[in-house]
C-alpha positions, 0 to 999 in steps of 0.5 A: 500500500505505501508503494502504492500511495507513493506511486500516485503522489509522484505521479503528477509532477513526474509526468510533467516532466517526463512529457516535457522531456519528451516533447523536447526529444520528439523534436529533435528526433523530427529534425534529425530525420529531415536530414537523414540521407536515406539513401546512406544510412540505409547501405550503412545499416546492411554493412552493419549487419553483415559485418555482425553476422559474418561468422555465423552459419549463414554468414559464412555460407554467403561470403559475407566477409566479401560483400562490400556493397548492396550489389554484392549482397543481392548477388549473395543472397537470394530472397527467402520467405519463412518456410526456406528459413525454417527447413534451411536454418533453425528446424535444425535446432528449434528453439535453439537457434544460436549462431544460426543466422544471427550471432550469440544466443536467440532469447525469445521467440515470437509467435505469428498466427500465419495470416497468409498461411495459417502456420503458426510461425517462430521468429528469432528476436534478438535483445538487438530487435527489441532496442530497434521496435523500441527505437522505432516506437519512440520515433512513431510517438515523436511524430504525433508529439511534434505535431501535437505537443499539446497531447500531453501524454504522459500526465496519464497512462498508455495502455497497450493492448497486446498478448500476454506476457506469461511466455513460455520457457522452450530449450535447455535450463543453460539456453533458454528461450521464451516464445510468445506474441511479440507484443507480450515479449516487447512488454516483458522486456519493458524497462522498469521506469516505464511501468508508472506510465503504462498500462496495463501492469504486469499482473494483469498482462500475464493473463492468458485467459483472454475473456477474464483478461478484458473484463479485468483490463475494462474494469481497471482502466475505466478508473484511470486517466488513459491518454494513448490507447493502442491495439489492433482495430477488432481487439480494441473494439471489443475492449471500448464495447465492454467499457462502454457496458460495465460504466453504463457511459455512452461513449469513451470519451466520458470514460476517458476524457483524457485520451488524446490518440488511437495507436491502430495497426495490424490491418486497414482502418478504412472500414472501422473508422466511423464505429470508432469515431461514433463510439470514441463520441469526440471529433478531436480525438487523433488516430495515428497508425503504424506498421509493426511486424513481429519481423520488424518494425517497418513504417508509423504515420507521419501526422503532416502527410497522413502517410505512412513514413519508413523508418529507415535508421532502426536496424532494418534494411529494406528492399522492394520487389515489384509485386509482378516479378515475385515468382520470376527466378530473379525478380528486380530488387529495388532499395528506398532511393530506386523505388517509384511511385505507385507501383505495387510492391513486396516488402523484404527485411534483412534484419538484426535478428538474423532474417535476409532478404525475407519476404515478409509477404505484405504488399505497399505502394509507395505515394512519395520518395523523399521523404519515403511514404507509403500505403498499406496495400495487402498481402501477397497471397491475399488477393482475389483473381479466382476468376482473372479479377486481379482485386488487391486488398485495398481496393476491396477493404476500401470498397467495403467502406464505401458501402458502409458509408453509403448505408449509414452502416458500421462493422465490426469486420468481414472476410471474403473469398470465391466460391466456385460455380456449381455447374457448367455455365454458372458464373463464380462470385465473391462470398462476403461474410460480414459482421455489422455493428449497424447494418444497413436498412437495405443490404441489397443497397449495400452489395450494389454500392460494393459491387459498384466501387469494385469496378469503379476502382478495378477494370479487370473486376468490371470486365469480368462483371459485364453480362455475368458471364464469369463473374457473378454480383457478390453474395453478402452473408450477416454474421451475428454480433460477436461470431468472428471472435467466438471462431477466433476464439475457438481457433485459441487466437483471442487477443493480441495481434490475432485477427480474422485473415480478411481475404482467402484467394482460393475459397478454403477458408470461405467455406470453412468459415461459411460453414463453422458459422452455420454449425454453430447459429452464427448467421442472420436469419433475422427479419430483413436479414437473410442469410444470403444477399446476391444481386442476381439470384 
C-alpha cells in the first residue's frame, strides 16, 4: 500500500516532466530525420549487419566477409520467405537457434498466427530487435508529439493492448528461450521506469485467459486517466464495447476524457473508422497508425502527410520487389532511393535478428520518395483473381467502406473469398461474410454500392462483371454480433495481434468459415436479414 500511495503522489509532477522531456526529444528526433540521407544510412545499416553476422552459419555460407556493397549482397543472397528459413536454418535446432543466422544466443521467440498461411510461425528476436521496435516506437510517438505537443501524454497512462506476457520457457535450463506474441515479449522486456506510465501492469498482462483478461483490463482502466490507447482495430473494439457496458457511459470519451490518440495497426482502418469515431463520441480525438511486424518494425504515420513514413535508421534494411516479378527466378530488387511511385510492391527485411532478404509477404505502394511514404496495400497471397479479377486488398477493404458509408452502416469486420460455380455455365462470385455493428436498412443497397466501387476502382473486376458471364454480383452473408471472435476464439487466437485473415484467394477458408458459422447459429436469419444477399439470384 505505501508503494502504492507513493506511486500516485509522484505521479503528477513526474509526468510533467517526463512529457516535457519528451516533447523536447520528439523534436529533435523530427529534425534529425529531415536530414537523414536515406539513401546512406540505409547501405550503412546492411554493412552493419553483415559485418555482425559474418561468422555465423549463414554468414559464412554467403561470403559475407566479401560483400562490400548492396550489389554484392543481392548477388549473395537470394530472397527467402519463412518456410526456406525454417527447413534451411533453425528446424535444425528449434528453439535453439544460436549462431544460426544471427550471432550469440536467440532469447525469445515470437509467435505469428500465419495470416497468409495459417502456420503458426517462430521468429528469432534478438535483445538487438527489441532496442530497434523500441527505437522505432519512440520515433512513431515523436511524430504525433511534434505535431501535437499539446497531447500531453504522459500526465496519464498508455495502455497497450497486446498478448500476454506469461511466455513460455522452450530449450535447455543453460539456453533458454521464451516464445510468445511479440507484443507480450516487447512488454516483458519493458524497462522498469516505464511501468508508472503504462498500462496495463504486469499482473494483469500475464493473463492468458483472454475473456477474464478484458473484463479485468475494462474494469481497471475505466478508473484511470488513459491518454494513448493502442491495439489492433477488432481487439480494441471489443475492449471500448465492454467499457462502454460495465460504466453504463455512452461513449469513451466520458470514460476517458483524457485520451488524446488511437495507436491502430495490424490491418486497414478504412472500414472501422466511423464505429470508432461514433463510439470514441469526440471529433478531436487523433488516430495515428503504424506498421509493426513481429519481423520488424517497418513504417508509423507521419501526422503532416497522413502517410505512412519508413523508418529507415532502426536496424532494418529494406528492399522492394515489384509485386509482378515475385515468382520470376530473379525478380528486380529495388532499395528506398530506386523505388517509384505507385507501383505495387513486396516488402523484404534483412534484419538484426538474423532474417535476409525475407519476404515478409505484405504488399505497399509507395505515394512519395523523399521523404519515403507509403500505403498499406495487402498481402501477397491475399488477393482475389479466382476468376482473372486481379482485386488487391485495398481496393476491396476500401470498397467495403464505401458501402458502409453509403448505408449509414458500421462493422465490426468481414472476410471474403470465391466460391466456385456449381455447374457448367454458372458464373463464380465473391462470398462476403460480414459482421455489422449497424447494418444497413437495405443490404441489397449495400452489395450494389460494393459491387459498384469494385469496378469503379478495378477494370479487370468490371470486365469480368459485364453480362455475368464469369463473374457473378457478390453474395453478402450477416454474421451475428460477436461470431468472428467466438471462431477466433475457438481457433485459441483471442487477443493480441490475432485477427480474422480478411481475404482467402482460393475459397478454403470461405467455406470453412461459411460453414463453422452455420454449425454453430452464427448467421442472420433475422427479419430483413437473410442469410444470403446476391444481386442476381
Amino acid at each position: 500500500m505505501m508503494t502504492t500511495t507513493w506511486s500516485a503522489l509522484a505521479a503528477r509532477p513526474l509526468s510533467r516532466m517526463v512529457d516535457r522531456a519528451f516533447v523536447s526529444y520528439a523534436r529533435r528526433r523530427t529534425r534529425q530525420l529531415e536530414r537523414l540521407d536515406v539513401a546512406a544510412i540505409q547501405r550503412a545499416t546492411l554493412q552493419r549487419l553483415v559485418y555482425c553476422a559474418r561468422h555465423t552459419r549463414f554468414g559464412r555460407e554467403h561470403d559475407f566477409a566479401a560483400i562490400r556493397s548492396v550489389a554484392d549482397f543481392q548477388e549473395r543472397v537470394p530472397l527467402r520467405d519463412y518456410d526456406r528459413f525454417w527447413q534451411e536454418y533453425w528446424q535444425p535446432s528449434f528453439p535453439v537457434l544460436d549462431n544460426a543466422t544471427w550471432p550469440g544466443h536467440i532469447p525469445y521467440l515470437a509467435l505469428s498466427s500465419g495470416t497468409t498461411t495459417g502456420v503458426t510461425k517462430y521468429l528469432p528476436v534478438s535483445r538487438a530487435l527489441l532496442a530497434s521496435h523500441q527505437r522505432a516506437a519512440r520515433t512513431a510517438l515523436a511524430w504525433y508529439r511534434a505535431w501535437y505537443p499539446e497531447s500531453l501524454l504522459f500526465t496519464g497512462r498508455l495502455f497497450f493492448l497486446g498478448g500476454s506476457t506469461d511466455l513460455q520457457r522452450q530449450g535447455p535450463s543453460h539456453r533458454p528461450v521464451l516464445a510468445g506474441d511479440l507484443s507480450g515479449i516487447v512488454a516483458h522486456a519493458a524497462p522498469a521506469f516505464l511501468r508508472p506510465f503504462v498500462f496495463p501492469p504486469r499482473k494483469l498482462a500475464l493473463l492468458a485467459d483472454w475473456e477474464r483478461k478484458l473484463a479485468l483490463l475494462a474494469e481497471q482502466s475505466s478508473r484511470l486517466a488513459i491518454t494513448l490507447v493502442s491495439g489492433v482495430p477488432s481487439w480494441l473494439l471489443a475492449l471500448f464495447e465492454r467499457l462502454l457496458q460495465i460504466t453504463g457511459r455512452h461513449c469513451i470519451a466520458e470514460v476517458w476524457p483524457t485520451l488524446r490518440v488511437v495507436v491502430h495497426g495490424g490491418t486497414r482502418f478504412d472500414p472501422y473508422r466511423p464505429l470508432f469515431q461514433q463510439l470514441i463520441g469526440r471529433p478531436d480525438i487523433h488516430f495515428l497508425e503504424t506498421y509493426p511486424a513481429s519481423e520488424g518494425f517497418v513504417a508509423s504515420e507521419d501526422p503532416r502527410h497522413g502517410l505512412l513514413r519508413l523508418i529507415t535508421d532502426h536496424g532494418i534494411f529494406f528492399e522492394f520487389v515489384p509485386v509482378a516479378e515475385l515468382q520470376q527466378g530473379r525478380p528486380t530488387r529495388h532499395t528506398v532511393d530506386e523505388v517509384v511511385t505507385g507501383v505495387q510492391y513486396a516488402v523484404v527485411l534483412t534484419t538484426c535478428a538474423g532474417l535476409w532478404s525475407y519476404i515478409l509477404g505484405d504488399t505497399i505502394c509507395f505515394e512519395k520518395r523523399d521523404p519515403p511514404l507509403l500505403r498499406f496495400t495487402g498481402r501477397t497471397h491475399h488477393f482475389l483473381s479466382a476468376f482473372g479479377e486481379h482485386l488487391i486488398g485495398e481496393e476491396i477493404e476500401q470498397a467495403v467502406a464505401d458501402a458502409a458509408q453509403a448505408t449509414s452502416a458500421t462493422l465490426a469486420d468481414f472476410h471474403v473469398g470465391p466460391v466456385h460455380p456449381s455447374a457448367p455455365g454458372l458464373p463464380g462470385r465473391h462470398r462476403f461474410l460480414i459482421e455489422f455493428v449497424q447494418p444497413p436498412a437495405d443490404l441489397e443497397v449495400f452489395a450494389r454500392v460494393l459491387d459498384a466501387a469494385l469496378g469503379r476502382m478495378n477494370a479487370d473486376y468490371r470486365a469480368h462483371r459485364a453480362g455475368d458471364l464469369t463473374l457473378g454480383a457478390p453474395q453478402l452473408c450477416t454474421v451475428l454480433r460477436g461470431g468472428f471472435t467466438r471462431w477466433l476464439s475457438a481457433h485459441g487466437r483471442v487477443g493480441g495481434q490475432h485477427k480474422v485473415p480478411r481475404i482467402d484467394g482460393e475459397g478454403k477458408l470461405t467455406a470453412e468459415l461459411f460453414q463453422w458459422f452455420a454449425d454453430h447459429a452464427c448467421l442472420d436469419d433475422g427479419p430483413g436479414h437473410t442469410t444470403f444477399i446476391s444481386l442476381d439470384v
